[in-house]
N, C-alpha and C positions, 0 to 999 in steps of 0.2 A: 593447660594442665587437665589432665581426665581424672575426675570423680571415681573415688571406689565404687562398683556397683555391689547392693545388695544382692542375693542371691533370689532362683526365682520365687522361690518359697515363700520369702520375705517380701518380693513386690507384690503378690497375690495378696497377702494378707494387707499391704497398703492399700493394694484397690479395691478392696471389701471397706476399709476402714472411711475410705472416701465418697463410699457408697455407690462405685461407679459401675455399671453395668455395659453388656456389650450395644454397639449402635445398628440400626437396622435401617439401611435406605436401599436401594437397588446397586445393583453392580450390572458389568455389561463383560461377559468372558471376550477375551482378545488370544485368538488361538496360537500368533505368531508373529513375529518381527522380525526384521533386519536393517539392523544398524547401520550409516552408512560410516563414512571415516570418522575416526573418532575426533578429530580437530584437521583443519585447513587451515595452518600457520602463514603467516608470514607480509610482507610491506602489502597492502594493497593499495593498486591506483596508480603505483608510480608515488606513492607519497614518501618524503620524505624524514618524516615523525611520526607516522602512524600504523601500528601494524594490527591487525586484526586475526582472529584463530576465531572461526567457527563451526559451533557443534553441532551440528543439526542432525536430520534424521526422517524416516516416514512419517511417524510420527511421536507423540508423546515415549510412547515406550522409548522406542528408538534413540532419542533426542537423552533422555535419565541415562541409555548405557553409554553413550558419546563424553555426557560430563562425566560418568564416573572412570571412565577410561583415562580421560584427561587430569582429572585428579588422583587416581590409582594408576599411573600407566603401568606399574609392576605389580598391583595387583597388592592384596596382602591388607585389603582396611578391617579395619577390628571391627564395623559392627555397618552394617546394612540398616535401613528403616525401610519397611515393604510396603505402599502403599495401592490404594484402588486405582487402577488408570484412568477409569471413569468418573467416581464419586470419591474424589480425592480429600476433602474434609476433614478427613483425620489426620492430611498430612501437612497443614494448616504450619503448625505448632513445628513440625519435624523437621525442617531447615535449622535455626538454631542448636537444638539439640545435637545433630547429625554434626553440625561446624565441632561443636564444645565436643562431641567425644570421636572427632575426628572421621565417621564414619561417611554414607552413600545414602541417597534416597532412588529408590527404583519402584517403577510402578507394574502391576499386573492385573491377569483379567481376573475377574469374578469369580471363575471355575477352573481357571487354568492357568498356566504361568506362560510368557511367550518364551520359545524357544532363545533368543538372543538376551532375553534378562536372565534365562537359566543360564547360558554359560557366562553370562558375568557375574553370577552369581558364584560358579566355579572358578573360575576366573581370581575375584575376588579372597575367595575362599577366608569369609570372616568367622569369628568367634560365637558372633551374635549375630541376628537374623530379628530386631523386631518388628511384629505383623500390625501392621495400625487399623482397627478398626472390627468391629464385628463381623459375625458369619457373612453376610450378606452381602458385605463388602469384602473382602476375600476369603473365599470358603474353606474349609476343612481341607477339603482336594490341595488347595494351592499348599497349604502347608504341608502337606504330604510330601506333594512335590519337591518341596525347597528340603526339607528333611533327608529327602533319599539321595538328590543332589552332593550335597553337602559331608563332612565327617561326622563320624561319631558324636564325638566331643563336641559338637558345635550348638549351641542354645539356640531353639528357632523358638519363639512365644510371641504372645499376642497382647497389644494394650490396646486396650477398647473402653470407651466410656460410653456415658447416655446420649452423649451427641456428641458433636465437633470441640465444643468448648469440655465437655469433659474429659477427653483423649489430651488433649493440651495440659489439662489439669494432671492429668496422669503420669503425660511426658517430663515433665517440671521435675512431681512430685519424685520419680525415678532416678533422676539425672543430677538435683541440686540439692545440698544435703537442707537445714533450716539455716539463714542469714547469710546461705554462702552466694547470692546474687543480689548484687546492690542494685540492678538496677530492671527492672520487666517489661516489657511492651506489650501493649496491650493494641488488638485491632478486632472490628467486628468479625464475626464467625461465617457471615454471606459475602465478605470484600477480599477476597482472595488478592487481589492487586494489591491492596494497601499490606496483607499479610506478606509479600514476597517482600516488597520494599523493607519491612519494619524486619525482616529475615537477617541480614546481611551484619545491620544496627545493630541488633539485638545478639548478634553471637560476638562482634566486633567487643561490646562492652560484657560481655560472660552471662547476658541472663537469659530466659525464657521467652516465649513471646505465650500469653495465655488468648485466648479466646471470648468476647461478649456476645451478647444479644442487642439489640440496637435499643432496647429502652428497658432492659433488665441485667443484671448483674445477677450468673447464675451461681448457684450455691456453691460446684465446685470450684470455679473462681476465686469466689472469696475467700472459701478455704486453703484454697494455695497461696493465696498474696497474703491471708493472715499468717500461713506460716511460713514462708521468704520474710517476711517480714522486711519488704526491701526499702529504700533509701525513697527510692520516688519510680513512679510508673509515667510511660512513655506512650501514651495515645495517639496511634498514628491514623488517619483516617477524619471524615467530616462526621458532624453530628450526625447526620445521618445513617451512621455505618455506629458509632456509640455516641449514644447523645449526651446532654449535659446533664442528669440525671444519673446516670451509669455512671461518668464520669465524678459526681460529686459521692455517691458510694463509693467509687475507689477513694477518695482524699478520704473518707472516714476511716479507714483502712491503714493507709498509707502516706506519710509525711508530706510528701511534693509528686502532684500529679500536674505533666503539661503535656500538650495536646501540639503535634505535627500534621498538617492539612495543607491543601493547597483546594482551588478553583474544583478540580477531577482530579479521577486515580493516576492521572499520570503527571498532575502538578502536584499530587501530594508524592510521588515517587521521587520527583525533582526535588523538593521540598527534605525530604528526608536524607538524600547526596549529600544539598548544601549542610544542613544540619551536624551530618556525622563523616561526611566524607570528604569537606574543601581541601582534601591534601590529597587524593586518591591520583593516582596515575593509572589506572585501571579502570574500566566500566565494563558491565555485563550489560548487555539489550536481549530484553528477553520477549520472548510474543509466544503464542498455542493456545491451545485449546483452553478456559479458564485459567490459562497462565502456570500450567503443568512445568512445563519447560522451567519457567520459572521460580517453581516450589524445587525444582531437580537440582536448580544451578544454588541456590542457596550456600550449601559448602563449601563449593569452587569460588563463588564471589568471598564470603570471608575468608577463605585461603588467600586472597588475590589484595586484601583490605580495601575491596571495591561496592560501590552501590550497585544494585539492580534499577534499570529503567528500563521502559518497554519500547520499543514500535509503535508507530502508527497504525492507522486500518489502512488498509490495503498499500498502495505504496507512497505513501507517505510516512516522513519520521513526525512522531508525536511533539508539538509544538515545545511540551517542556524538556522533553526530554533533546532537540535540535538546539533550547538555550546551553541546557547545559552543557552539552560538547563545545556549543563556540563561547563559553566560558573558561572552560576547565580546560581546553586541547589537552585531551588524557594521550598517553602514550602506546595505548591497547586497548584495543575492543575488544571481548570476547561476546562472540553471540550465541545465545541459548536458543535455536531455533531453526525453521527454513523462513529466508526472506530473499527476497531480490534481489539482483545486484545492485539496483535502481537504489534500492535502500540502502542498503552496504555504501556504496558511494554517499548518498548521503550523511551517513554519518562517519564517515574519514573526511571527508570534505569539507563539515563544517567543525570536522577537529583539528584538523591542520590549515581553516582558512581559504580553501582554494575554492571553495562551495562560499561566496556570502551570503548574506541573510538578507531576503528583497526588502526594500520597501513595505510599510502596512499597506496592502490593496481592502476596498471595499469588497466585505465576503457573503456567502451566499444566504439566504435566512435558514436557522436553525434547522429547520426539518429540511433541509434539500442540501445539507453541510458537504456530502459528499462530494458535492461537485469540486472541481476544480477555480477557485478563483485566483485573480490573474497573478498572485504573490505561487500560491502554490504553483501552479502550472509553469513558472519559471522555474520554482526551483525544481521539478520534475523535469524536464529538459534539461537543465544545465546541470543535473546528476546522472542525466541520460549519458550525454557528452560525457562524463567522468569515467563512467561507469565502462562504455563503449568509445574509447576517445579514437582508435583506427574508422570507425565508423560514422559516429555523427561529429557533425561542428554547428554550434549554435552561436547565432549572428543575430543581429537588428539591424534590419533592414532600412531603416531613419526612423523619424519622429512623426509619431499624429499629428494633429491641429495641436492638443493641446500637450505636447512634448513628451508622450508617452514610447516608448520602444515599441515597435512592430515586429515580435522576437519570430524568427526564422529558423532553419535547420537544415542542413544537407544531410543526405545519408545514401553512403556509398562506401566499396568494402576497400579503397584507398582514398579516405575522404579528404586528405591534404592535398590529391594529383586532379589535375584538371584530364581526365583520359577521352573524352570524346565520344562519349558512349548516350544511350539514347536515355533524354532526361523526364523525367514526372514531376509536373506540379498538384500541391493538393495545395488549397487553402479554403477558412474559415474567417466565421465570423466576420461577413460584410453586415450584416443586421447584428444588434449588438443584444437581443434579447434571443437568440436561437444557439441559445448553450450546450446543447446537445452536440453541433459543430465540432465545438475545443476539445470534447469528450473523444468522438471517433477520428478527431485528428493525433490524440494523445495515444486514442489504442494504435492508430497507427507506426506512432514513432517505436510504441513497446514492441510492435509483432515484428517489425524491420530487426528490431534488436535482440530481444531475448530470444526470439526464436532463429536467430542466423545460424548457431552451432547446432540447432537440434532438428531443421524444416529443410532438407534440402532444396523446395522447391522457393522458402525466402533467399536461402542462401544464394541459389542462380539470380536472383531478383536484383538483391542487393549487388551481387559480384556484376551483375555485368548492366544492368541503371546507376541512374541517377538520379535520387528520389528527392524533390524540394518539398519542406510542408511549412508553409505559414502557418501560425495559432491561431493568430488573432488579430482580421483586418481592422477591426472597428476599436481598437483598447477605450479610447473617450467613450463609446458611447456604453460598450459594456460596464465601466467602472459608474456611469451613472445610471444603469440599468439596475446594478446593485447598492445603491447607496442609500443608507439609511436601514441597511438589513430586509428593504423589502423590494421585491419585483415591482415595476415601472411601465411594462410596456414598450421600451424604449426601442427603435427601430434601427435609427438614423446615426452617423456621428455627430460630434458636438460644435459645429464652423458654424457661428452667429450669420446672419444673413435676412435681412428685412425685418428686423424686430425678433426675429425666431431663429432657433436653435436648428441643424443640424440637416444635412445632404444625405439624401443613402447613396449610397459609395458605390451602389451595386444599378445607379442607371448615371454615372457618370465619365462613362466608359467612352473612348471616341470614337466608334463604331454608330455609323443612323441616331448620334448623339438628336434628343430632342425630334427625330421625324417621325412619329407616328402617333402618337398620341397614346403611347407606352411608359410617359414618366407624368411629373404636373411641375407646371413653372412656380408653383404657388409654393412660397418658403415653407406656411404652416401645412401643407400637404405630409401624408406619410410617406410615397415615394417623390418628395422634390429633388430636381435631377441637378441643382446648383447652378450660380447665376452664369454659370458660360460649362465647356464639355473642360475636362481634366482642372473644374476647379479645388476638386478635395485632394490634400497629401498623402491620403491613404491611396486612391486607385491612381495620384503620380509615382509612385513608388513602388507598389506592382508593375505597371508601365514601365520605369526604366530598370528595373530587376529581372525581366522578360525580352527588352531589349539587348542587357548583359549579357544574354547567353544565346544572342547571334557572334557564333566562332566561325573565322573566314567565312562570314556571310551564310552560313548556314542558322537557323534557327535549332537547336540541340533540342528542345521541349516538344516531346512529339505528342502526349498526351497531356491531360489536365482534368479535373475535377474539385468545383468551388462546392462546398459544404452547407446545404441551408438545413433549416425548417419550415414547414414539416407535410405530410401530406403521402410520402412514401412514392417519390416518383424519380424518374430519372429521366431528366430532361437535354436535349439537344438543338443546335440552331437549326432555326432561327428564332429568334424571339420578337423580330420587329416586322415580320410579314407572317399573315395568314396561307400563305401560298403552300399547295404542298410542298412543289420542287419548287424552293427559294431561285429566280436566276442566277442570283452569285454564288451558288453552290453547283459543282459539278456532281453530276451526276453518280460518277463515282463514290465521290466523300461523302455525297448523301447514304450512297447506301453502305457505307462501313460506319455511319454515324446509325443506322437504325438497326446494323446488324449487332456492334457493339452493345448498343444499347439494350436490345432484345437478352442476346448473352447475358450480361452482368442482370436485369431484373431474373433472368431463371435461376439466380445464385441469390439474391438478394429478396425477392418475392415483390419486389418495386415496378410500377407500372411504367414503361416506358413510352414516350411519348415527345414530340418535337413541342419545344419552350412555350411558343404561340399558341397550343392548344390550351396549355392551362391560362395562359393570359397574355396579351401583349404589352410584350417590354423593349424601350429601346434605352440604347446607350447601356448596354447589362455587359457585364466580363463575357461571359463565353460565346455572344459574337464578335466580339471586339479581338479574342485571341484567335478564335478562328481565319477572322477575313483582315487581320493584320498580316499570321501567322501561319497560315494552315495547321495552326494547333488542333488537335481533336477534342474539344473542350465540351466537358458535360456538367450538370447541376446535379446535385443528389440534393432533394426534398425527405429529408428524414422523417423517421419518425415523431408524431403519429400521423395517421389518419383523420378528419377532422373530427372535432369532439365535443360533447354536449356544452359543454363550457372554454371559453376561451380561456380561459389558467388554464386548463388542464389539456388545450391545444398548445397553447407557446411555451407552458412550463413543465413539461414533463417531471417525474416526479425521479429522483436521483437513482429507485429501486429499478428501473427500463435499466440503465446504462449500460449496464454486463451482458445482455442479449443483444440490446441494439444497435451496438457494436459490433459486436462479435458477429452479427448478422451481416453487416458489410463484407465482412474480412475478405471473402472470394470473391467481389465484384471488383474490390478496389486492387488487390493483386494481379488480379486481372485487368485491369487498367494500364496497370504497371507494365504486364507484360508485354500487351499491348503496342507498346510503344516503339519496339523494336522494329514493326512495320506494321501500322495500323492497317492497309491496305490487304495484309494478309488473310483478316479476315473475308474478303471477297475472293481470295484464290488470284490476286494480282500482283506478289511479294516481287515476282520478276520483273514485272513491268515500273513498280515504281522505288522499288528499293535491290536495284540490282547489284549494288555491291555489299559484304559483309553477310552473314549468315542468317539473318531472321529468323526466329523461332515463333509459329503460330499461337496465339494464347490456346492453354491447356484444354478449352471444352471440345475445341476441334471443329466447334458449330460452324454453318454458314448464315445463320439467320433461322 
């Protein structure tokens, strides 16, 4: 039901009587936008229960006219709420309201309106037009604009208070006559998250959501809850956001006050679903910029009788918000935002079940959270495969020592067909403290994927390799590398052996196993090579995974690249002889192995250099694939360079990952490509790959 509104004559003289004045913070003009579709309906995944519609968009603006298109597809809503695109504050409060009188929440710039919120504006063509907030935050100009837009007869005005929590006060005081909301919500005025969450609630049961300060209770507040005079107030958020104090002022006030929290804003979002929505078959996920998208969806979500929850950072689904779906299996997502498909699959996958929820893995310490540990990074794959199922198949390859999955992936652009085409191996983490590995094996699987429909040159990549990537050779020794929440040092995996713990995997190889004085027989040694050669499960199982894909006696694996840290080098065999020209290397392979090499460091800024120079290793992976295989196997020593401190050599800090990654990206493509006839790069494709077409990698270099 909609409230009679007063006339504006008569709200002016409320907002004098509440003493509220306009708010002044910065604004940021936004000259234009373009919306993209207004919703993307329908089953995703292939799932059989769950269908998602989402609204996204460039950005915030964009993302406001998507939902209000979806909610008004014919247009016609009686009253718009206009808010700042940048310094949104005012529009805190504006979600419930917007629900209760049926209207839009759209955001603008500073100075100007964007072109795609004006024609939803026309579009729209509502009654009312309120302007949330002070000059400053949208100026005189914008309401110009909206005025000249619009009809005649159409109301465009402005509610502005002395801050965020007085606009809210103002919003209430306009919309709810005295006792007609039984029930208010209340959330701090800086927690925009817990505001969107308590949005949804708070229109759901007809009342207001007002605004605090986190250890004061401001006057206009008070004045509004004295005069709702409602039943009981709903405190959503941690002390922190309104503490107990604020909270025990509101009970003076008001009959029954209780307080909805969780751990963070995204357990208290969870927290607030269970609360008010265990019947919902509906869910909004919402993610932007301070959660704009999600002050926009507000409407749509109580049209929908649905909670809001958020997204994870970056791609990852937010751990409360991944309970709640494999709780609740809602029937419909709708998403308020741009997110990944990675994420999208995520959260169909663990609504309908087909996504499980890993095991608890020991995870990273607090400040390095970012990273991947071994629970997420499953589930990041095995959404990957969801998400891209023509593309990837995720496999485990058997069991560590201590019975852990060695999780694997194919990815190829008919990845159910064996086609015969030339294959890549990557893998990671043979040393269980060089995280950095998992990382640029993860960006790898991403750029194989999200980028096939849009990188022609992944696309050839993908369509015509066969790209293998292991995660994670060492899982024992990584999971006790993290365990206890803090770094260990940990090297080796975890095979007990003479009183001491654990083989590095990476001189266990059967290649000059134990001849040169490149490993140490000594158990407590950091590189001990294990008491005979193939005695760890980890590099038996590489071993016959490599074997596997000799097809009619052909080895299919024509390139390889194992993932260490750190030092910034790229390395090639040999590793167990100082000799320039190794004897057991032909000449040839040596020089596609230096010219490779040389190539991909001009792409990566990584010093290239034959294994042996940095130190002699025997019984290591990429002599053992080489002079098995004539694979063309190289090491990438990642980032960093060595460093004043060892933490800060073997632990890089989670803020690197997005460079030094993405720093790879053309050396390891070209690896890929590579593979097609490594020999090409010496100007010998005829001589050694005379059948099938070869295509040289992209630099064209000879060395």
């Amino acid at each position: 039901m909609v409230h009679a509104r007063p006339r504006f004559a008569a709200r002016t003289r409320l907002l004098a009587a509440l003493g509220l004045v306009a708010l002044v913070v910065g604004g940021v003009e936004t000259p234009g936008v373009q919306a993209d579709s207004a919703a993307q309906p329908g089953n995703a995944f292939g799932s059989s229960s769950v269908s998602t519609e989402r609204l996204g968009g460039a950005d915030q603006y964009a993302v406001a006219v998507a939902i209000s298109q979806r909610l008004f597809p014919a247009g016609g809503a009686p009253v718009v709420y206009l808010a700042g695109g940048q310094n949104f504050a005012d529009a805190l409060a504006a979600g419930p309201i917007a629900a209760h009188e049926g209207g839009a929440i759209l955001y603008t710039g500073s100075s100007a309106l964007p072109d795609a919120v004006g024609q939803e504006l026309v579009r729209l063509a509502p009654a009312r037009v309120e302007v949330l907030g002070g000059t400053s935050v949208i100026g005189a100009a914008v309401v110009d604009q909206v005025t000249a837009l619009l009809a005649p007869a159409t109301v465009v005005e402005r509610v502005a208070g002395a801050d965020a929590a007085g606009t809210a006060a103002a919003l209430s005081a306009v919309a709810f006559a005295p006792h007609a909301a039984t029930t208010v919500f209340v959330t701090g005025s800086g927690s925009a998250q817990d505001a969107v969450a308590a949005g949804p609630a708070a229109a759901q049961l007809g009342g207001p959501l007002l605004l605090v300060a986190p250890t004061s209770l401001p006057a206009a507040t008070a004045a509004e809850l004295t005069r709702l005079a409602p039943d009981r107030v709903v405190i959503v958020g941690a002390t922190s956001a309104v503490s107990d104090a604020v909270s025990a002022a509101i009970d003076a006030i008001v009959p029954l006050v209780e307080r909805v929290t969780g751990a963070d804003a995204y357990a208290t979002a969870g927290a607030v679903a269970t609360r008010f929505f265990s019947a919902a078959a509906t869910d909004v996920i919402a993610g932007g910029p301070g959660y704009a998208n999600g002050l926009a969806a507000v409407p749509l979500a109580a049209n929908r009788h649905a909670p809001i929850l958020f997204f994870g950072p970056e791609d990852m689904l937010a751990t409360p918000t991944r309970d709640w779906l494999v709780a609740t299996h809602p029937s419909r997502i709708v998403i308020a935002g741009s997110v990944s498909e990675v994420v999208r699959a995520q959260m169909v996958g663990f609504s309908d079940g087909r996504l499980p929820v890993p095991p608890a893995t020991p995870a990273y310490p607090s400040y390095d959270s970012g990273y991947h540990d071994p629970g997420e990074m499953l589930t990041l794959i095995r959404a990957t495969e969801l998400a891209y199922p023509t593309l990837v198949h995720v496999f485990s390859m058997g069991k560590s020592y201590e019975g852990r999955d060695i999780w694997a992936a194919k990815i190829s652009d008919n990845v159910s067909v064996e086609e015969n085409e030339p294959e890549v191996l990557i893998d990671t983490l043979h040393h269980a403290d060089e995280h950095l590995g998992v990382e640029q094996a993860l960006y790898m699987l991403a750029t194989l994927t999200s980028q096939y429909a849009t990188d022609a040159y992944v696309r050839r990549l993908v369509n015509e390799r066969v790209v293998w990537i292991v995660f994670a050779m060492n899982p024992d020794g990584w999971a006790y590398d993290l365990s206890g929440g803090k770094y260990h040092f940990w090297r080796k995996n975890r095979q007990p052996y003479g009183g001491y713990y654990g083989t590095d995997i990476n001189r266990n190889y059967g290649y000059k196993w134990a001849c040169c004085s490149g490993s140490s027989g000594n158990p407590s040694a950091y590189n001990f090579r294990g008491p005979t050669v193939w005695s760890t499960p980890e590099a038996r199982l590489l071993r016959d995974f490599v074997a596997s894909r000799v097809i009619g006696g052909v080895q299919l694996i024509k390139t390889h690249v194992t993932l260490h840290t750190n030092g910034e080098l790229i390395l090639y065999p040999d590793g167990w002889s100082k000799a320039t020209y190794p004897p057991d290397i032909t000449a040839d392979d040596h020089a596609v192995f230096v010219y490779m090499a040389r190539n991909m460091s001009r792409m990566n800024g990584y010093r290239p250099m034959k294994s042996s120079s940095l130190y002699v290793t025997d019984g290591d992976e990429i002599d053992w694939l080489y002079h098995q295989y004539r694979i063309f196997s190289f090491t990438f020593e990642l980032y960093p360079v060595d460093q004043p401190t060892l933490t800060a050599m073997v632990y890089p800090p989670y803020s690197i990952v997005a460079a030094q990654t993405a720093r790879n990206r053309g050396a390891l493509l070209y690896l890929i490509d590579a593979a097609g006839c490594p020999w090409a790069i010496i100007g010998k494709a005829a001589q050694y790959c005379p059948t099938g077409t070869p295509i040289p990698p992209p630099s064209g270099l000879l060395g």
